[in-house]
N, C-alpha and C positions, 0 to 999 in steps of 0.2 A: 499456407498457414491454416492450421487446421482449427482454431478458434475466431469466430466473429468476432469483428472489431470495430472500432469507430477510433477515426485519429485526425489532429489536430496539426498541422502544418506550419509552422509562422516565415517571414518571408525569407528570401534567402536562399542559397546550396545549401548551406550544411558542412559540415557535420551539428545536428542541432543538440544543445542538452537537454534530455528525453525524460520525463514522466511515463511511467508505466503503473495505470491507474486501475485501482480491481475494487467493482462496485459491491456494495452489500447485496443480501437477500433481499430475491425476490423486483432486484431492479434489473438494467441490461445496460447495453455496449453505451448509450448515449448519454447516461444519470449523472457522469462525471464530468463528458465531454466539456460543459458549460464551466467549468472552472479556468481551463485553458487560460481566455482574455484577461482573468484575472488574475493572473499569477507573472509576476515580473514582467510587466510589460510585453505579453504573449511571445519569451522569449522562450519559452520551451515548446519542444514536440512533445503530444499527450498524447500514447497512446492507451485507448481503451479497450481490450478483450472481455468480452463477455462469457460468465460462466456457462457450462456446459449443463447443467441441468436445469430440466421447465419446473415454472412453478405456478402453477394455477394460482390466480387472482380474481376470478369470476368468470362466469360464465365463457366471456371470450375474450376475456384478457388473461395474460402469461407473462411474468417474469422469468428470472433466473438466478441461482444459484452455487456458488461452486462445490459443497459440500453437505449433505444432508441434514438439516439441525437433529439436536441429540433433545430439546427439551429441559435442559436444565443438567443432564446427565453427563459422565463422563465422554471428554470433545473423542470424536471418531479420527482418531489419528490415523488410522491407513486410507481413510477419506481423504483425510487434508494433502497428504504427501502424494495421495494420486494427481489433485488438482494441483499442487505445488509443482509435481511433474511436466505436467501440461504446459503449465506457465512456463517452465523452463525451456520447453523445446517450443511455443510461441516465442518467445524472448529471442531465442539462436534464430528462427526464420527474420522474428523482426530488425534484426543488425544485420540481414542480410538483403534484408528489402527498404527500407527505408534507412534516412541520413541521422544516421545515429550517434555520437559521441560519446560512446564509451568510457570515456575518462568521468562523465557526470551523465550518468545514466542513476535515477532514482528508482524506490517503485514506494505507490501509497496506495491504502488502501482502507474505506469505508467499511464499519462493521465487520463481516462476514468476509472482506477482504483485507482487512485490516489482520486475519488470522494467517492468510496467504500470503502477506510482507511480512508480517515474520518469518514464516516459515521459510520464505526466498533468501532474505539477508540471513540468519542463522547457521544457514547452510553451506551459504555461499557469499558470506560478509566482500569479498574482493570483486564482486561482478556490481555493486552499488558503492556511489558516491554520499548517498544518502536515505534513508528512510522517515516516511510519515506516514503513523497509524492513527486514523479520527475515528472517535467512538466505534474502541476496539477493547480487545483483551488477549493476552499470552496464554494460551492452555498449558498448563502444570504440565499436561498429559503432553504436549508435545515439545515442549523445554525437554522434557525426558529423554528425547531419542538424537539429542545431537551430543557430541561430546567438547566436552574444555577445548579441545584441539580444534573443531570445529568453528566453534563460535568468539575463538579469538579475534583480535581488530573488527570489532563493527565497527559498521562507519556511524555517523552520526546521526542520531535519533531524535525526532519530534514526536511528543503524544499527545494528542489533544481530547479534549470529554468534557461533556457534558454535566453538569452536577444535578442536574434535574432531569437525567436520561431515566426513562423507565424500562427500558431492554437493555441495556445492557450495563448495570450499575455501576458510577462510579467509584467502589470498593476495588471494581474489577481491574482499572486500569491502574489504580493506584498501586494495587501489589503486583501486577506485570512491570508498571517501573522501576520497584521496589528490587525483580527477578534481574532487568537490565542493570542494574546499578552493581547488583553483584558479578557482573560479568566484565565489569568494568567501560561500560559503553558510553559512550558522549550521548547522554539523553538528555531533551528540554521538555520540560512538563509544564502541560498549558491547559487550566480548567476554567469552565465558560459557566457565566449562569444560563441555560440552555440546555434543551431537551437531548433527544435524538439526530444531531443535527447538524450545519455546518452552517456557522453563523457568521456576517459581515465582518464581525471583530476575529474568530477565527480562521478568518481564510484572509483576511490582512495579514494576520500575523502569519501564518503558512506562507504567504510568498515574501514577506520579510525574512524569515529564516533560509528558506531558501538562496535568497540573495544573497546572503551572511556565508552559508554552507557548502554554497554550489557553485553561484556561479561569479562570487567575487576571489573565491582562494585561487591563487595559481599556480597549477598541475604543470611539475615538469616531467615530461617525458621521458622514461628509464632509457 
């Protein structure tokens, strides 16, 4: 597996239903890991890959990234869909190493990967039971390069934001949901009074919907 990870076990064989969790800028494999216990009763496997680019934080601390920021400017789409790539051949190694349940395999993703859940379900809406984007945004620019045929059946969508976020403004997710609604997608829209962030009340409700989305429907087998 060619991207560092951090992953989260609960007890059991398995097959487990799986989070596949992509942290923002500037953090790494472990920033999400802690959500784990609290999401349904640590009944999911979390896994964490960390993005592939360093990011300097001072002198000798380093985070990571998955795609270059642009500054404000138009999002670097052959960026995103390289790290999109990535993920996807981490994702085929991880259902082949660990006890996966493909049938509710999610992926979510903070900020900076919250741009990499979209881009995964978009693409490939039938490989996810579910997605959650937290203080995130849809680039125009990358809505652009999938087609109608493509982006047919998403599965079901969580957005969560911050209304007092100062990076990345809540205008921004509001017209990403505004972009989902037109595609016809099961999205739930959830805004917090709260910064940049993931707050006690929204990560309640994140594995309340979960529960709801995941892993109370039942999947029968074609």
């Amino acid at each position: 597996m060619q991207l560092v990870h951090a992953i989260f076990e609960p007890a059991g064989d398995g097959p487990h239903p799986t989070i596949l969790a992509l942290h923002g800028w500037g953090a790494n494999a472990q920033d999400l890991l802690g959500l784990a216990p609290h999401l349904c009763d640590s009944r999911f496997l979390v896994i964490c890959p960390q993005g592939p680019l360093e990011v300097p934080l001072g002198p000798r601390a380093v985070g990571y990234g998955w795609f270059p920021l642009t500054m404000g400017g138009p999002a670097n789409v052959p960026a995103i869909l390289s790290a999109r790539d990535q993920l996807r051949a981490f994702l085929d190694s991880a259902l082949q190493r660990y006890p996966i349940d493909r049938r509710k395999t999610i992926v979510l993703g903070f900020s900076q990967g919250g741009v990499l859940s979209y881009g995964l379900a978009l693409g490939q809406p039938e490989r996810f039971a579910a997605v959650a984007v937290l203080s995130s945004w849809l680039p125009e620019e990358l809505m652009a390069v999938f087609s109608t045929k493509e982006t047919n059946g998403l599965p079901p969508t969580l957005v969560q934001h911050g209304s007092a976020d100062d990076l990345i403004q809540v205008e921004r997710a509001r017209e990403s949901v505004e972009t989902l609604r037109t595609l016809r997608a099961p999205v739930t829209y959830r805004e917090y009074d709260m910064g940049h962030e993931i707050s006690a009340q929204s990560l309640a409700d994140l594995s309340a919907w979960l529960e709801e989305k995941v892993l109370s429907p039942i999947i029968v087998a074609a």
